[in-house]
SEZA-132038 format. One line per 8 residues: number of its first residue (from 0); their letters; for each residue x, y, z of C-alpha. Coordinates in pm, 1 decimal. Layout:
<nodes>
NUM> A> X Y Z ~ ...
</nodes>
This chain:
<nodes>
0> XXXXXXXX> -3351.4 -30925.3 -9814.1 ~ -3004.5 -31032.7 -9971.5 ~ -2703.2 -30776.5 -9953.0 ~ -2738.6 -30684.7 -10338.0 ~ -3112.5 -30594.2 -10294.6 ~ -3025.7 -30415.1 -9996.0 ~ -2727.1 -30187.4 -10192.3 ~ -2933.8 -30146.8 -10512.0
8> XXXXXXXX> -3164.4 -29905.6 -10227.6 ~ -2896.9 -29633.4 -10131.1 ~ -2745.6 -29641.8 -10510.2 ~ -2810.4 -29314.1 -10721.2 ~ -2694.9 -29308.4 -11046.7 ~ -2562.9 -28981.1 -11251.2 ~ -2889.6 -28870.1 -11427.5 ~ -3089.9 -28911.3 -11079.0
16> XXXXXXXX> -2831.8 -28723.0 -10902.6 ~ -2822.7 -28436.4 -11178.6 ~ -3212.9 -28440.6 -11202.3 ~ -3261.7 -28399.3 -10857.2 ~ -2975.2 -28127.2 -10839.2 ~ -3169.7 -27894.9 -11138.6 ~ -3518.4 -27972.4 -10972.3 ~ -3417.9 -27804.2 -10591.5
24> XXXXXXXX> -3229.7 -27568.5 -10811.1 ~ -3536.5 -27501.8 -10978.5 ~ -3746.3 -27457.9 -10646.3 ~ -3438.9 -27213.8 -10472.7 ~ -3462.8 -26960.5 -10773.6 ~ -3848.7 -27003.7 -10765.6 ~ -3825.4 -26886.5 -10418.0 ~ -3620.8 -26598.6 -10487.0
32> XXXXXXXX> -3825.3 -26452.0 -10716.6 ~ -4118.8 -26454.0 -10471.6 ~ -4252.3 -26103.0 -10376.5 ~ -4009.0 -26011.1 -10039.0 ~ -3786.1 -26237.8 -10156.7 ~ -3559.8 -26056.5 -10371.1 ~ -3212.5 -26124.1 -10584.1 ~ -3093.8 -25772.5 -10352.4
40> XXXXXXXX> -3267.0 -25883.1 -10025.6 ~ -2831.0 -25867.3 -9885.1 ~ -2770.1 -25559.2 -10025.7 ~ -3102.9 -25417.7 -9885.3 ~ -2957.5 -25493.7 -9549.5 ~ -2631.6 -25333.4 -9630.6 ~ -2562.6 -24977.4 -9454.5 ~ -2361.6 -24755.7 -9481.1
48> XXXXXXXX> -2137.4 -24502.6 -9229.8 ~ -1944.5 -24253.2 -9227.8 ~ -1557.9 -24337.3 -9153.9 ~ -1329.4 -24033.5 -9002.6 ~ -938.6 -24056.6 -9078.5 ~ -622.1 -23928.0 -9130.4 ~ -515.3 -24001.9 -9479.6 ~ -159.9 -23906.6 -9559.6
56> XXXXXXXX> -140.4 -23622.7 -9394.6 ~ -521.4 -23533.5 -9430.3 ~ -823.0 -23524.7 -9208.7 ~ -1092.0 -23719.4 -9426.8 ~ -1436.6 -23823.2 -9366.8 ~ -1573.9 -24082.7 -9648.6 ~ -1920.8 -24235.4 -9657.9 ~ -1911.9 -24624.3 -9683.1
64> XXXXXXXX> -2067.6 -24935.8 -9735.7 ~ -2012.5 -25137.6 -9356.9 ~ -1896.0 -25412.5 -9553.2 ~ -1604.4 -25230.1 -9755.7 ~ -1258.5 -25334.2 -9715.4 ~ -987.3 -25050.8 -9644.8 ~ -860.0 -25173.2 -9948.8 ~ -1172.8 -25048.9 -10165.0
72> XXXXXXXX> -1252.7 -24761.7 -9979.0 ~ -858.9 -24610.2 -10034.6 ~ -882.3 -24719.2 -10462.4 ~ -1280.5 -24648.5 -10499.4 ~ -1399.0 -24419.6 -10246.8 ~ -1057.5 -24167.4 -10143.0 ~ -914.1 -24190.8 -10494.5 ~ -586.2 -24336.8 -10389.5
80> XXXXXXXX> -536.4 -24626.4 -10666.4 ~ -158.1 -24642.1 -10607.2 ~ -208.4 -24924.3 -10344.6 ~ -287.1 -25236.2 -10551.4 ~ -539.9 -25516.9 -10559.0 ~ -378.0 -25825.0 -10632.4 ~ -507.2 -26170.4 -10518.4 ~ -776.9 -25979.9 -10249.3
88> XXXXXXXX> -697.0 -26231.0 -10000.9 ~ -410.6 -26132.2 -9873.1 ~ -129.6 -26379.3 -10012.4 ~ 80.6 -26153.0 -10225.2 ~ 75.7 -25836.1 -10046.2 ~ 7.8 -25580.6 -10305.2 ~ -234.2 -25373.9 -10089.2 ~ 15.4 -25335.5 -9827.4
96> XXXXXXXX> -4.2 -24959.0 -9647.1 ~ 117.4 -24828.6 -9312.0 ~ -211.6 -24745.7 -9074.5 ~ -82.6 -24618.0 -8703.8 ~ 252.8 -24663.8 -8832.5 ~ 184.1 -25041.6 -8845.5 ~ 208.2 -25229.6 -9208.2 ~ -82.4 -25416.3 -9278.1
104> XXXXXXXX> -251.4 -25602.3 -9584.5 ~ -566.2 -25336.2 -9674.3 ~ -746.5 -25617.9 -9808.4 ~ -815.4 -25833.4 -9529.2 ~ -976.4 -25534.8 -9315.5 ~ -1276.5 -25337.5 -9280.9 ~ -1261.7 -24961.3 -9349.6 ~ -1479.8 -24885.8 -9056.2
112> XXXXXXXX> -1238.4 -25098.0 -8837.4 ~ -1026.2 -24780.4 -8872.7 ~ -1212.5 -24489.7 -8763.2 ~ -922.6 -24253.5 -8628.3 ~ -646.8 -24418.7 -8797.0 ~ -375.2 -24256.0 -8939.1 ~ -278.0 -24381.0 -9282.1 ~ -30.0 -24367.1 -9504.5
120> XXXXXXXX> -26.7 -24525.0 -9885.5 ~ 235.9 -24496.2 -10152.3 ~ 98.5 -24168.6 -10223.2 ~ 152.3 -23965.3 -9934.6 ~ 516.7 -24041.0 -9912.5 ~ 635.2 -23802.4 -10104.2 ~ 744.4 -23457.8 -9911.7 ~ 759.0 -23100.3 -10109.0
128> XXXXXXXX> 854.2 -23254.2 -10459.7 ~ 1102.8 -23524.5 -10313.5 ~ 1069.9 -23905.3 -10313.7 ~ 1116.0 -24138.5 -10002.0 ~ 1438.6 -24245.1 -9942.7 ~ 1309.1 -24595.6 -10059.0 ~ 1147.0 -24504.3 -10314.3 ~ 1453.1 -24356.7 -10424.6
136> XXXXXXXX> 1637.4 -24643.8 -10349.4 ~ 1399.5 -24848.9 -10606.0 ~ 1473.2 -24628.3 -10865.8 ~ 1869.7 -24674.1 -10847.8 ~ 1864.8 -25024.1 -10765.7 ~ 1634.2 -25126.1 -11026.3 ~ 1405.6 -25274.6 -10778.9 ~ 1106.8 -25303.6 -11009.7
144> XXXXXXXX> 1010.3 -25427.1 -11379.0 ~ 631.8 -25395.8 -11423.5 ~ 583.2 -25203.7 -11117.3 ~ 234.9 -25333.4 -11027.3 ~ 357.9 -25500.8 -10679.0 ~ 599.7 -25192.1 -10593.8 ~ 409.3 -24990.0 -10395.4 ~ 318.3 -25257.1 -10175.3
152> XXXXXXXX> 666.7 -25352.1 -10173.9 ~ 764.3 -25055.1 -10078.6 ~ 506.5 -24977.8 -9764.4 ~ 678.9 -25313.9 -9653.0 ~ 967.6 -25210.6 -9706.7 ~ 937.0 -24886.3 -9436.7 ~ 790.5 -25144.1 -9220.4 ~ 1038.1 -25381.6 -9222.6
160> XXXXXXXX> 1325.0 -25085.1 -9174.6 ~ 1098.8 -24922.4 -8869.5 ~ 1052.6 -25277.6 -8728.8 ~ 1448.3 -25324.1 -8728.1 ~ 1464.4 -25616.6 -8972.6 ~ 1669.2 -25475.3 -9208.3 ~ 1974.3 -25622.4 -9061.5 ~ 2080.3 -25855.2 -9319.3
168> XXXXXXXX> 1942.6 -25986.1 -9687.9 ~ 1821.9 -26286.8 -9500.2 ~ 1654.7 -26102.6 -9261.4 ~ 1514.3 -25873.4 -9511.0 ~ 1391.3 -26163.4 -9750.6 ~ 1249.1 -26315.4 -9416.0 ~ 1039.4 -25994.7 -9290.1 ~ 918.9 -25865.9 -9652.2
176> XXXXXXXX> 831.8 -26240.2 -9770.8 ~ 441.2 -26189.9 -9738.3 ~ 518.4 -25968.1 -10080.4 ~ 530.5 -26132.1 -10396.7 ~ 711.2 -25994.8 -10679.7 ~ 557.6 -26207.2 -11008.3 ~ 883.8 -25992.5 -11232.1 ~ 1105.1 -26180.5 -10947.2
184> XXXXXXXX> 1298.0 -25869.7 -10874.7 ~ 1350.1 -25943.7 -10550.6 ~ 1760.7 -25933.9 -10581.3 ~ 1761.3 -25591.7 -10673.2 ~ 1443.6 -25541.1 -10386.2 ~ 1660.0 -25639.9 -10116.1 ~ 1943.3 -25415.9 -10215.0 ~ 1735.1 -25161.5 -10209.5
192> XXXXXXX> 1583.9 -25220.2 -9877.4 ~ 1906.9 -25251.1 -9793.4 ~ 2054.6 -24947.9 -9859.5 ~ 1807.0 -24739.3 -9660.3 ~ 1863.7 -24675.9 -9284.2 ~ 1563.8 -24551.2 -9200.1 ~ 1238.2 -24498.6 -9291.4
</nodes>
Protein backbone atom coordinates (compact mmCIF):
# COMPACT_ATOMS: atom_id res chain seq x y z
CA UNK A 1 0.00 0.00 0.00
CA UNK A 2 1.60 3.40 -1.25
CA UNK A 3 1.45 6.54 1.16
CA UNK A 4 -1.42 8.23 -0.99
CA UNK A 5 -3.66 5.09 -0.71
CA UNK A 6 -2.84 4.92 2.78
CA UNK A 7 -3.97 8.94 3.47
CA UNK A 8 -6.99 8.75 1.13
CA UNK A 9 -8.24 6.11 4.39
CA UNK A 10 -8.25 8.64 7.41
CA UNK A 11 -9.48 11.65 4.93
CA UNK A 12 -13.17 12.90 5.57
CA UNK A 13 -14.40 15.39 3.51
CA UNK A 14 -17.07 18.29 4.54
CA UNK A 15 -20.40 16.61 3.49
CA UNK A 16 -19.23 13.20 5.32
CA UNK A 17 -18.28 15.07 8.31
CA UNK A 18 -21.68 17.15 8.34
CA UNK A 19 -23.71 13.93 7.47
CA UNK A 20 -22.37 12.04 10.11
CA UNK A 21 -22.71 15.10 12.60
CA UNK A 22 -26.87 15.41 11.74
CA UNK A 23 -27.17 11.48 11.78
CA UNK A 24 -25.77 11.03 15.80
CA UNK A 25 -27.62 14.24 16.19
CA UNK A 26 -30.50 12.57 14.93
CA UNK A 27 -30.05 9.38 17.22
CA UNK A 28 -29.25 11.82 20.65
CA UNK A 29 -32.71 13.65 20.22
CA UNK A 30 -34.29 10.22 19.31
CA UNK A 31 -33.10 9.13 22.61
CA UNK A 32 -34.41 11.93 24.45
CA UNK A 33 -37.66 11.61 23.48
CA UNK A 34 -37.79 7.99 24.69
CA UNK A 35 -40.32 7.32 27.54
CA UNK A 36 -37.92 8.08 30.98
CA UNK A 37 -35.91 9.93 28.98
CA UNK A 38 -37.18 13.31 29.10
CA UNK A 39 -36.14 17.06 27.73
CA UNK A 40 -36.70 17.92 31.98
CA UNK A 41 -35.04 14.67 33.23
CA UNK A 42 -32.23 17.77 35.09
CA UNK A 43 -34.78 19.73 36.31
CA UNK A 44 -36.64 16.62 37.70
CA UNK A 45 -33.59 16.12 39.81
CA UNK A 46 -33.50 19.68 40.90
CA UNK A 47 -34.63 20.38 44.70
CA UNK A 48 -35.29 22.78 46.38
CA UNK A 49 -34.55 24.19 50.28
CA UNK A 50 -35.28 26.46 52.34
CA UNK A 51 -32.39 29.20 52.95
CA UNK A 52 -32.51 31.23 56.50
CA UNK A 53 -30.82 34.84 56.48
CA UNK A 54 -30.41 38.11 57.54
CA UNK A 55 -31.26 40.42 54.75
CA UNK A 56 -30.57 44.06 55.46
CA UNK A 57 -31.52 44.20 58.60
CA UNK A 58 -34.21 41.35 58.30
CA UNK A 59 -34.57 37.79 59.41
CA UNK A 60 -35.75 36.00 56.07
CA UNK A 61 -36.43 32.53 55.18
CA UNK A 62 -36.87 31.98 51.18
CA UNK A 63 -37.60 28.68 49.46
CA UNK A 64 -35.04 27.87 46.63
CA UNK A 65 -33.98 25.98 43.85
CA UNK A 66 -30.29 24.20 45.24
CA UNK A 67 -28.90 25.38 42.17
CA UNK A 68 -29.79 29.26 42.50
CA UNK A 69 -27.14 31.75 42.66
CA UNK A 70 -27.35 34.46 45.58
CA UNK A 71 -27.52 36.62 42.81
CA UNK A 72 -31.09 35.27 41.59
CA UNK A 73 -32.43 34.48 44.74
CA UNK A 74 -31.81 38.47 46.06
CA UNK A 75 -33.49 39.95 42.25
CA UNK A 76 -36.15 36.92 41.79
CA UNK A 77 -36.93 35.34 44.94
CA UNK A 78 -36.39 38.42 47.99
CA UNK A 79 -37.42 41.19 45.60
CA UNK A 80 -34.23 43.12 45.90
CA UNK A 81 -33.51 44.07 42.05
CA UNK A 82 -31.21 46.98 43.01
CA UNK A 83 -28.12 44.62 42.84
CA UNK A 84 -27.50 44.09 39.11
CA UNK A 85 -26.89 41.26 36.69
CA UNK A 86 -24.38 42.18 34.34
CA UNK A 87 -22.06 39.67 32.55
CA UNK A 88 -23.24 36.63 35.30
CA UNK A 89 -19.79 35.53 35.47
CA UNK A 90 -18.36 37.63 37.54
CA UNK A 91 -16.03 40.02 35.35
CA UNK A 92 -17.68 43.37 35.76
CA UNK A 93 -18.89 43.32 39.19
CA UNK A 94 -22.37 44.59 39.00
CA UNK A 95 -23.81 42.07 41.52
CA UNK A 96 -21.42 43.10 44.07
CA UNK A 97 -23.11 43.08 47.89
CA UNK A 98 -21.59 42.91 51.36
CA UNK A 99 -22.50 39.24 53.04
CA UNK A 100 -20.73 38.97 56.76
CA UNK A 101 -19.45 42.29 56.12
CA UNK A 102 -17.29 40.79 53.31
CA UNK A 103 -17.85 42.18 49.50
CA UNK A 104 -18.39 39.54 47.23
CA UNK A 105 -19.62 39.03 43.49
CA UNK A 106 -23.48 37.45 44.14
CA UNK A 107 -23.17 35.80 40.95
CA UNK A 108 -20.54 33.38 41.32
CA UNK A 109 -22.22 31.80 44.60
CA UNK A 110 -24.87 29.60 45.68
CA UNK A 111 -27.73 31.01 47.80
CA UNK A 112 -27.74 28.00 50.02
CA UNK A 113 -23.92 28.51 50.53
CA UNK A 114 -25.22 31.29 52.82
CA UNK A 115 -27.53 29.95 55.27
CA UNK A 116 -26.97 32.41 58.34
CA UNK A 117 -25.39 35.11 56.49
CA UNK A 118 -25.92 38.49 57.07
CA UNK A 119 -26.43 40.56 53.96
CA UNK A 120 -26.50 43.73 52.91
CA UNK A 121 -27.46 45.09 49.14
CA UNK A 122 -27.79 48.62 47.91
CA UNK A 123 -31.09 48.62 49.42
CA UNK A 124 -30.65 48.28 52.94
CA UNK A 125 -28.21 51.09 53.21
CA UNK A 126 -30.27 53.59 53.70
CA UNK A 127 -31.04 54.52 57.61
CA UNK A 128 -34.47 56.47 58.69
CA UNK A 129 -34.84 58.49 55.32
CA UNK A 130 -30.98 59.24 54.93
CA UNK A 131 -28.55 57.98 52.26
CA UNK A 132 -25.05 56.34 52.94
CA UNK A 133 -22.41 58.54 53.19
CA UNK A 134 -21.29 57.07 49.74
CA UNK A 135 -24.09 57.10 48.28
CA UNK A 136 -24.17 60.59 49.04
CA UNK A 137 -20.90 61.07 47.93
CA UNK A 138 -22.07 59.69 44.29
CA UNK A 139 -24.60 62.08 44.10
CA UNK A 140 -22.23 65.25 44.60
CA UNK A 141 -19.43 63.93 42.77
CA UNK A 142 -21.28 62.90 39.83
CA UNK A 143 -20.07 59.44 40.16
CA UNK A 144 -22.60 57.88 37.81
CA UNK A 145 -24.23 58.43 34.19
CA UNK A 146 -26.56 55.50 33.44
CA UNK A 147 -26.46 54.18 36.83
CA UNK A 148 -26.82 50.46 35.98
CA UNK A 149 -23.19 49.49 37.51
CA UNK A 150 -23.63 51.95 40.64
CA UNK A 151 -24.88 49.94 43.10
CA UNK A 152 -22.33 47.47 42.67
CA UNK A 153 -19.95 50.18 42.63
CA UNK A 154 -20.97 51.34 45.51
CA UNK A 155 -21.08 47.91 47.81
CA UNK A 156 -17.34 48.00 46.59
CA UNK A 157 -16.90 50.97 47.42
CA UNK A 158 -17.80 50.31 51.50
CA UNK A 159 -15.61 47.41 51.01
CA UNK A 160 -12.77 48.91 49.79
CA UNK A 161 -13.11 51.90 52.66
CA UNK A 162 -13.69 49.00 55.54
CA UNK A 163 -10.75 47.04 54.02
CA UNK A 164 -8.46 50.29 54.39
CA UNK A 165 -7.71 50.79 50.69
CA UNK A 166 -8.93 53.98 50.34
CA UNK A 167 -5.62 55.52 50.90
CA UNK A 168 -4.90 57.01 47.66
CA UNK A 169 -6.68 57.18 43.92
CA UNK A 170 -4.22 54.52 42.98
CA UNK A 171 -5.02 52.48 45.64
CA UNK A 172 -8.62 53.02 45.21
CA UNK A 173 -8.55 52.32 41.31
CA UNK A 174 -6.41 49.19 42.39
CA UNK A 175 -8.96 47.66 45.11
CA UNK A 176 -12.39 48.62 43.23
CA UNK A 177 -10.91 47.46 39.67
CA UNK A 178 -13.01 44.11 39.57
CA UNK A 179 -15.98 46.91 38.81
CA UNK A 180 -16.51 48.04 35.47
CA UNK A 181 -18.08 51.22 34.72
CA UNK A 182 -19.17 50.88 30.68
CA UNK A 183 -20.21 55.23 31.13
CA UNK A 184 -16.30 55.32 32.24
CA UNK A 185 -17.07 57.43 35.22
CA UNK A 186 -14.56 56.20 37.09
CA UNK A 187 -12.76 59.86 37.65
CA UNK A 188 -15.58 61.17 39.35
CA UNK A 189 -15.95 57.28 41.18
CA UNK A 190 -12.75 57.63 42.78
CA UNK A 191 -13.40 61.07 44.11
CA UNK A 192 -16.14 59.93 45.53
CA UNK A 193 -14.70 56.97 47.22
CA UNK A 194 -12.43 59.26 48.16
CA UNK A 195 -14.12 61.60 50.02
CA UNK A 196 -15.69 59.11 52.43
CA UNK A 197 -13.81 58.04 55.63
CA UNK A 198 -15.70 55.42 56.56
CA UNK A 199 -18.16 53.20 55.71
Amino acid sequence: MNENQSDSQFTVNRRTFVGTTVAIGGVVATVTMLPGCSEDAATDVAESTVVRLRINGEDREIDVDTRTSLLDMLRERAGLPGTKKGCDQGACGACTILVDGARINSCLTLAVMHEGSDIVTIEGLERDGRLHPLQQAFIDDDGFQCGFCTPGQIMSGIGCIREGHNGSPEEIREWMSGNICRCGAYTNIVTAVSSVQEA
